[in-house]
Every structure is written in structure tokens, then in C-alpha cells.
N, C-alpha and C positions, 0 to 999 in steps of 0.2 A: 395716316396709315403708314406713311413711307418711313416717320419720324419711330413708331410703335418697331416695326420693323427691322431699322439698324438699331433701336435698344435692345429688340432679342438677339439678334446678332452678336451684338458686344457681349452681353450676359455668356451667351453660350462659348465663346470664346473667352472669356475668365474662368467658368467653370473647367475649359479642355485644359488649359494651362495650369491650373490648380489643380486638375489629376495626375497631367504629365509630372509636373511637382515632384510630388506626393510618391507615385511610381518612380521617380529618379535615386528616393531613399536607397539608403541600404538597408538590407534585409539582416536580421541576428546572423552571424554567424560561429560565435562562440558556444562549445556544447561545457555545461557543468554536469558532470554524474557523478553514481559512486553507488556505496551501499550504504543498511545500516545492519551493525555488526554486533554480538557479543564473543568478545574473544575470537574473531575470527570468522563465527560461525551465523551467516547469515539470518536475520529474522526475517521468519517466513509468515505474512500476513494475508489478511481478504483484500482480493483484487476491487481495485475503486475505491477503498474503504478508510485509507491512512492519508489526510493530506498534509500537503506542506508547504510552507511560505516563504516567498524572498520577496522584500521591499527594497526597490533601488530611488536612492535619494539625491539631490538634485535638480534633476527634470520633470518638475511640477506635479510627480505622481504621488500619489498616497496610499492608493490601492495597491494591494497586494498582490504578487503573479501566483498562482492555484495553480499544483502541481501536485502529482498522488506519488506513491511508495507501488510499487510493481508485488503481485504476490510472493516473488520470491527477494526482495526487500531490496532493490533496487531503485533509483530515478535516475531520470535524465532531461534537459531542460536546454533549450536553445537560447541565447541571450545575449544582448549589448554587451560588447565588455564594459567595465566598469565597476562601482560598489556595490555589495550588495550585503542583505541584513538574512541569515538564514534562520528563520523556527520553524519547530513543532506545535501547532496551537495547540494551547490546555484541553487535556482531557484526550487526546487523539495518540492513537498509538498504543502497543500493549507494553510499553515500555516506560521509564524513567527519563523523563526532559530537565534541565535543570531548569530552575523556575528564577528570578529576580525576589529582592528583598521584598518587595509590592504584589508577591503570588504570580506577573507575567512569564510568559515563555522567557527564557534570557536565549541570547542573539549568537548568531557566528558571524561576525564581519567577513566578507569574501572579497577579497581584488582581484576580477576575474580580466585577465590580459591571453587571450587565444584561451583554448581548450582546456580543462583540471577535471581532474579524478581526486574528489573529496571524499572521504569515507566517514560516514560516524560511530564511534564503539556509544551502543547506550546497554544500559541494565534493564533488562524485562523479569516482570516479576515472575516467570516460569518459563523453562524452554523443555520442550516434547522430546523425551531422552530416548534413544534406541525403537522407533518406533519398524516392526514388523508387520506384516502385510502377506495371507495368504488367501487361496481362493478354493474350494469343497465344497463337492453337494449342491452347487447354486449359492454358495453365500461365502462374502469376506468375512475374514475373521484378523484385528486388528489388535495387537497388543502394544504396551509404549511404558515407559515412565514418565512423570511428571516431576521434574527438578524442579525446587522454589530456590527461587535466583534471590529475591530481596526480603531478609528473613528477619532484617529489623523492624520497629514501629508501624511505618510504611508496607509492611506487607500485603499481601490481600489473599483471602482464602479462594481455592477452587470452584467455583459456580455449578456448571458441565463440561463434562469432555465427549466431542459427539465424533464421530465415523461416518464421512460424506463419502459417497460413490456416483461417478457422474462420466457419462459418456463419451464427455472430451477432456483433457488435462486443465479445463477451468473450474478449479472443484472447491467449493463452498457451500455457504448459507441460503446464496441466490443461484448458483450452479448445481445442480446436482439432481440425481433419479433415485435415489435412496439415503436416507440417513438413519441412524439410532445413535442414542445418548445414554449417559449416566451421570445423574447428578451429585456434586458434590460430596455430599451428606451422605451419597450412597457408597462411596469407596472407601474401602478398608486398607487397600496400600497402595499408596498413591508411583508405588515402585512398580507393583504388577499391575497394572490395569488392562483389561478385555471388552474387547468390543464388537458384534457380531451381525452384519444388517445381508438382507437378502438381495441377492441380485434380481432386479423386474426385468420382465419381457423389454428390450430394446429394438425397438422401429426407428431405420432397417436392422438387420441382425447384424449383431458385431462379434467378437470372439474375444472383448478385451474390455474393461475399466479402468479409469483411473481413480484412485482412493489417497484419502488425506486425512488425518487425523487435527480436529479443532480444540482448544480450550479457552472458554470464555472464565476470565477471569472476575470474580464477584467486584463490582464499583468500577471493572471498565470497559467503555464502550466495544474497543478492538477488539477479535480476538488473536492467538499466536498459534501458530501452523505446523506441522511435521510437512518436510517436502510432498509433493504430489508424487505417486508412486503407480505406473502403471502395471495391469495385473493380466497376464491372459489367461483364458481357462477353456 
């Protein structure tokens, strides 16, 4: 028993010193952000919806670190300094990744030593041109144009352009207390487009919306955003 006794002893004393360890690390301290950008003008995407990859090599990992694009097309990432491998995986994003001769995501090396502000310019195949936003009668009324950004081979046609309204400025697919759409096929200028959804009974009462205009592009997953725009009425 005595013998049973000082082996859990000793165990539990490797275990404390393996935590203390372990707790002695350093914690990340280096932040990598930035945006991603066309020309300037941020893409504005669904929150949760866009992720993104850095693989750092060396240190026995191979897994990927999973990080998203913020709705108004930001990220931000706490991390080791050191290397790192930055993508976009295939098919994610309403934009243009460059791909590797073999169809992969192709890489951004990063030497990250203390804190960096990296920005990426990519091509989205449309961005929500001049979008307007009023509120009558109980209902938003949304109008925008629709620029096609990539007008070679590679293009993609317009699927829907739908009009979210939602009670807090997190306003999407999964966000939101009213939407209406129109589909592709059903717009005649893709210059004027109108969009017109009723504002519901909101519990508690509020005196305000927030509204955003979506366009899901036909073959891809993402869709691309006009800023969130709050409305009182």
C-alpha cells in the first residue's frame, strides 16, 4: 500500500511539473491583419462565411490555422512569429485567388517578426455599385447597380440579388427579419436594379433597421455585400 502510494505521489508530481511546463510557454504575441481589397474598396462579405489558411512549417504541424474574413472584409490573427504560407481555399470567397499550375490555391510567404498590416487587392467577379437605401410606408426600398468586374472567359453570370433587413447591423442570409429577391434572369439593367421587402413587427419596438444589399454570384459559394447601412423610420 505504502509502495502503491508514493507511485501516485511521483505521478502526480510529473503531471504538476508538466503543466507548470507547459504554462511557462509563451503565449502568441504577434498580431497579422489587413484587408481584402479591390482597388481600394473593401469586399464586403457574409460574416463566418470566407475562410482562410496559414500553414507554418517547421514545427511539426501540418494542419492548417482557420481563420474567417470579418463582414466588412477584414481579418485578424494572433501568431508565433515566424513563416508562414497564406491561402484562400478553392472555391471560398466571391473573388479571384490565384490558383498553382496543378489548379491549388498558390501561397503568400509571410515573415512575420512583431506585428504586419498585409492587405490583399483580389478581383471579384462583381461589386454592388452606388447602393441607396430608403425607408416609406413601413417598407425599405433598395436600389444599386451591379458592376461585372471579370468580364473575360472566367466570368460568372448573376444568380440573385436579395435585400436583407435585420434588427441588428449583422445583416445576412443567417441574420435577418425580412428579405426579398430577384433573380437573375429576371433583371433587365443590371445598372438600375430595385428592391422593396416590408419591415415586420420587431419585439421589443425599435425605430431603426439595418439593411444590406447581397449578390450571389451563379458557380459560387460566397456571396458579395453593399456595406450594412442603418435606416431610421
Amino acid at each position: 500500500m505504502k509502495k502503491k502510494f508514493q507511485y501516485t505521489c511521483l505521478l502526480a508530481l510529473i503531471i504538476s511539473l508538466a503543466s507548470c511546463d507547459k504554462d511557462n510557454f509563451d503565449e502568441p504575441s504577434s498580431t497579422l491583419q489587413g484587408k481584402f481589397h479591390y482597388k481600394g474598396e473593401a469586399i464586403q462579405v457574409e460574416y463566418d462565411r470566407v475562410p482562410l489558411q496559414l500553414y507554418q512549417y517547421g514545427f511539426g504541424k501540418v494542419g492548417a490555422i482557420d481563420f474567417r474574413l470579418t463582414p466588412e472584409g477584414t481579418y485578424s490573427a494572433l501568431l508565433f512569429d515566424g513563416q508562414y504560407k497564406f491561402i484562400v481555399p478553392n472555391g471560398q470567397g466571391p473573388f479571384k485567388w490565384n490558383k498553382t499550375a496543378a489548379g491549388n490555391p498558390d501561397s503568400v510567404t509571410i515573415d512575420l517578426s512583431g506585428s504586419k498590416v498585409l492587405d490583399f487587392e483580389v478581383t471579384p467577379y462583381y461589386m454592388v455599385r452606388n447602393p441607396q437605401f430608403s425607408v416609406a410606408a413601413g417598407k425599405v426600398t433598395a436600389t444599386c447597380k451591379m458592376e461585372k468586374i471579370v468580364t473575360d472567359a472566367t466570368g460568372k453570370d448573376i444568380e440573385q440579388v436579395i435585400l436583407y433587413i435585420n434588427k441588428t447591423n449583422f445583416v445576412s442570409g443567417d441574420f435577418n427579419v425580412a428579405t426579398t429577391s430577384i433573380a437573375g434572369s429576371a433583371i433587365v439593367d443590371p445598372n438600375n436594379i430595385s428592391l422593396t421587402v416590408t419591415i415586420p413587427t420587431i419585439v421589443p419596438t425599435q425605430k431603426y433597421v439595418f439593411a444590406r444589399i447581397g449578390l450571389k454570384i451563379a458557380g459560387v459559394e460566397d456571396r458579395i455585400f453593399s456595406p450594412v447601412q442603418k435606416l431610421t423610420f
